[in-house]
C-alpha positions, 0 to 999 in steps of 0.5 A: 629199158632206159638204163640201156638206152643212156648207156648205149648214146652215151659214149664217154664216162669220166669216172666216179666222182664219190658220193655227192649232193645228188646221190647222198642219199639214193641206194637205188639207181637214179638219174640227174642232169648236169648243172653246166651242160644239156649234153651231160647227165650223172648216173647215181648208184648205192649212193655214189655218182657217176658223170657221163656225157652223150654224143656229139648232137644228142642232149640229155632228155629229164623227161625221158631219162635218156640221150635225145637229139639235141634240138629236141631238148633245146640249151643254151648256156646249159640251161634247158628252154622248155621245162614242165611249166612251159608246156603248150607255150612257145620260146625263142630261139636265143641264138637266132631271133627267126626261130622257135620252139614249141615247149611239147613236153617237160623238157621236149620241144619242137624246133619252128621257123617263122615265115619270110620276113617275120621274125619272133616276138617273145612278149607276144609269143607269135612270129610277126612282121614288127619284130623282124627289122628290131631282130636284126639290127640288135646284135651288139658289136662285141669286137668294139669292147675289145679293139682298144678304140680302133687301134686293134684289127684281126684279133679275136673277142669273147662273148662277156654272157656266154663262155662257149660263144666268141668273135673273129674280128676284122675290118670293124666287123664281126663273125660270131664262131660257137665251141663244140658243146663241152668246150669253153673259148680261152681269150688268152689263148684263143681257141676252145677247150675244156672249160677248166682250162679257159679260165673264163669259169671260175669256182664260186666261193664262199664265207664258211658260215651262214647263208649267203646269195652272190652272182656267179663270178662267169655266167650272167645266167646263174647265181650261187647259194653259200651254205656255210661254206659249200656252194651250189650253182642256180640257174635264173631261167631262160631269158633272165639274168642275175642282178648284181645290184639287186641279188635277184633274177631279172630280165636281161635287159634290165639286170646288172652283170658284170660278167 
């Protein structure tokens, strides 16, 4: 029953990629989540994988094994919120500091808003008043990086953490804009498209020989492991950003990312 439901929410197939890590080994049928994308999953059979996406507004479920709405499988930057050691526990919502999700179940969770003039506190878990005028006075303005000390105006400005995220700047201010999901923000050209094309993720690479830890040359959030020549994509978790200086995950308030 879940093969047909994959099938049926899932509208566009990419085509066969050949047999990969995730399917070396499977003669039977299997399902695994896409490294970069919560909207994406591969389908494994005999051994070769298949990479599909679910429609506009579903993500793809571990736990259930099929397409879901999106915010019941909460992302972000293609790293789920909720997994099997967060279950019962609350998280923040990294996209706006007033809400959160109650990890239910695996990957599943419940969408919450805290009440008026609370916002959500991440060390206590709970939403409280204390946390609110911190919350909204945090946001960094990004167009300043970018405005060659004032002398640009209008313009528009990458999110250094996040390839999907950017800034339409004027007058000093800023107006945060998202990608639909699957797209990636080309600073160089200024609009969304697929992330090959943006140029703001590159391809990890790697020494031929031996066994090596390195930060991923455009996502804060993941590291690549080197095993003699082939490279594979890590994720430091939510909230936690790969150190540069230290080759670990920390917390992104006190990792180094030159991304």
């Amino acid at each position: 029953m879940k093969f047909v439901a994959v099938l049926l929410i899932a509208v566009e197939v990419l085509g066969v990629f050949g047999q990969n890590d995730l399917c070396l080994n499977n003669r039977g049928t299997s399902f695994h989540p896409h490294p970069d994308t919560c909207k994406g999953y591969y389908f494994c059979t005999e051994g070769e994988a298949f990479e599909n996406f679910c429609q506009d507004g579903f993500h793809y479920s571990v736990e259930e094994e099929t397409c879901v709405a999106a915010d019941t499988v909460p992302c972000y930057n293609g790293v789920r919120l909720c997994d099997v050691e967060h279950v019962d526990t609350a998280v923040k919502d990294p996209e706006n500091c007033d809400k959160y999700f109650n990890c239910k179940r695996g990957d599943l969770a419940e969408h919450a808003t805290c009440s008026e003039g609370h916002s959500f506190n991440p060390e206590s878990l709970t939403c409280d008043a204390s946390s609110y005028g911190q919350c909204h006075n945090e946001q960094h303005n990004y167009c300043f990086q970018y405005s060659d000390n004032g002398q640009r105006d209008f313009f528009f400005a990458p999110d250094p953490h996040s390839c999907s995220r950017y800034y339409f700047c004027y007058n000093g201010k800023q107006q945060e804009f998202k990608c639909p999901e699957g797209y990636y923000f080309d600073h160089f050209k200024n609009y969304c498209t697929k992330p090959y094309e943006s140029g703001c993720k590159a391809t990890p690479k790697c020494p031929e020989e031996g066994f090596h830890v390195q930060a991923h040359p455009a996502d804060c959030n993941k590291y690549v492991l080197c095993v003699d020549g082939q490279f594979y994509v890590n994720s430091c978790g939510p909230y936690f950003f790969f150190d540069y200086l230290t080759s670990e995950c920390r917390h992104e308030n006190d990792a180094t990312c030159f991304v």
